[in-house]
N, C-alpha and C positions, 0 to 999 in steps of 0.2 A: 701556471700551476695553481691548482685548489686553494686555495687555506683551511688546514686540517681542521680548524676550530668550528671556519664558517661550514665545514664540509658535514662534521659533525654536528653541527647546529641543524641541518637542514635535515641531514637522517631521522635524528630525535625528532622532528617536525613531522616528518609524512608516516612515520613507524606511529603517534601520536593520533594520526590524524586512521590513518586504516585501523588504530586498532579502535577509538571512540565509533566509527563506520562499522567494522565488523562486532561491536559488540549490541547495537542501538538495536536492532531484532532480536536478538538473545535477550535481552533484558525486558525487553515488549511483548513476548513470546510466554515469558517467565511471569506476566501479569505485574510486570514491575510499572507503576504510571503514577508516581505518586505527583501530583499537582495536574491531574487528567480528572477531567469531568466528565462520568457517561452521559450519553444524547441519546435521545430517541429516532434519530433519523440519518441515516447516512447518504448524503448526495455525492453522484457518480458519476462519471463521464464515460462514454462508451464511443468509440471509433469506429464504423464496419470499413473496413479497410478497402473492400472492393467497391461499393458505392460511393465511398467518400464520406459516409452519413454521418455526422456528430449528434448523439444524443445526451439529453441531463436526466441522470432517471434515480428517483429519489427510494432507496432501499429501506422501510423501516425495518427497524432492527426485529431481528427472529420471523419475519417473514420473506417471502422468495418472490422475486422479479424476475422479468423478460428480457432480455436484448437478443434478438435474432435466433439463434439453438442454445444460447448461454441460459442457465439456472443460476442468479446471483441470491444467496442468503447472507444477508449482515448480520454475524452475532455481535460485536459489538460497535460503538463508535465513542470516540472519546477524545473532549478537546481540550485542550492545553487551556488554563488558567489566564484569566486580564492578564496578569504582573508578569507571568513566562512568557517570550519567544512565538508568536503564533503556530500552533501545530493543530493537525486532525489525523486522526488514526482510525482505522478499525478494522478489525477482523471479518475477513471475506472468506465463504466458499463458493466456489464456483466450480461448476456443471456444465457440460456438454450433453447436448440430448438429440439422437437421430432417428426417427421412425425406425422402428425395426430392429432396433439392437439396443445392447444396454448401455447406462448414462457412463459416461469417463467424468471422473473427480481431475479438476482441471489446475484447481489452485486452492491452497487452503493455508492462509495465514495472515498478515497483518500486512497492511498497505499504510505507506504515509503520504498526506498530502505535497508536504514538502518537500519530497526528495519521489518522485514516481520511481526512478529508475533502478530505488534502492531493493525494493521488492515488487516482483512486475508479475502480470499473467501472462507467458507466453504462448499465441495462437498465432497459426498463420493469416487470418481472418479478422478477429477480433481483438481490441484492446479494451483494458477497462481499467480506470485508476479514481483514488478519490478526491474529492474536492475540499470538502469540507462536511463540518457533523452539526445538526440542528438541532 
């Protein structure tokens, strides 16, 4: 049998834990970054899934890059401070583009290095996540 205490202990823990998880894009979102430094370059990683291909492809901010039919524009990158926890962040739009039809908006929000799986681009094809901000 449980111990209510420790049972309770553990609730409060993980309720603790999804709600700091569910709220870290809300508050990033919200332009909340207080001890985030903006950079001028955001470095990428990209996977073409059918070839195998890893690429590093380096997005400066407010201009637009290639990988395969993707359109990636980094409007911003932003790293976390010496004294904080390592982090890089930044805000990604990404594009699908096919000869002959019109672009599909594929992803558009904030990607963090540290945690990829928290905010992903979903393609059957393609992945792309960040590394870090320069």
């Amino acid at each position: 049998m449980f111990n209510r205490k420790l049972l309770a202990a553990l609730t409060g823990l993980a309720l603790s834990a999804s709600l700091s998880l569910a709220l870290s894009p809300a508050l990033a979102q919200t332009g909340a970054s207080e001890g985030m430094t903006d950079m001028p370059l955001a470095m990428l990683q990209g996977l073409d899934k059918v070839t195998a291909r890893v690429v590093t492809l380096e997005a400066p901010v407010g201009q637009t890059v290639s990988f395969g039919s993707l359109r990636i524009t980094a409007r911003a990158c932003r790293e976390a401070s010496p004294v904080e926890p390592p982090e890089s962040a930044a805000f990604l739009e990404i594009r699908e583009e096919h000869p002959d039809e019109a672009t599909e908006a594929l992803f558009s929000g904030w990607m963090f290095a540290s945690s990829p799986a928290l905010s992903a681009l979903e393609h059957p094809v393609y992945d792309v996540w960040v590394i870090d901000c320069k």
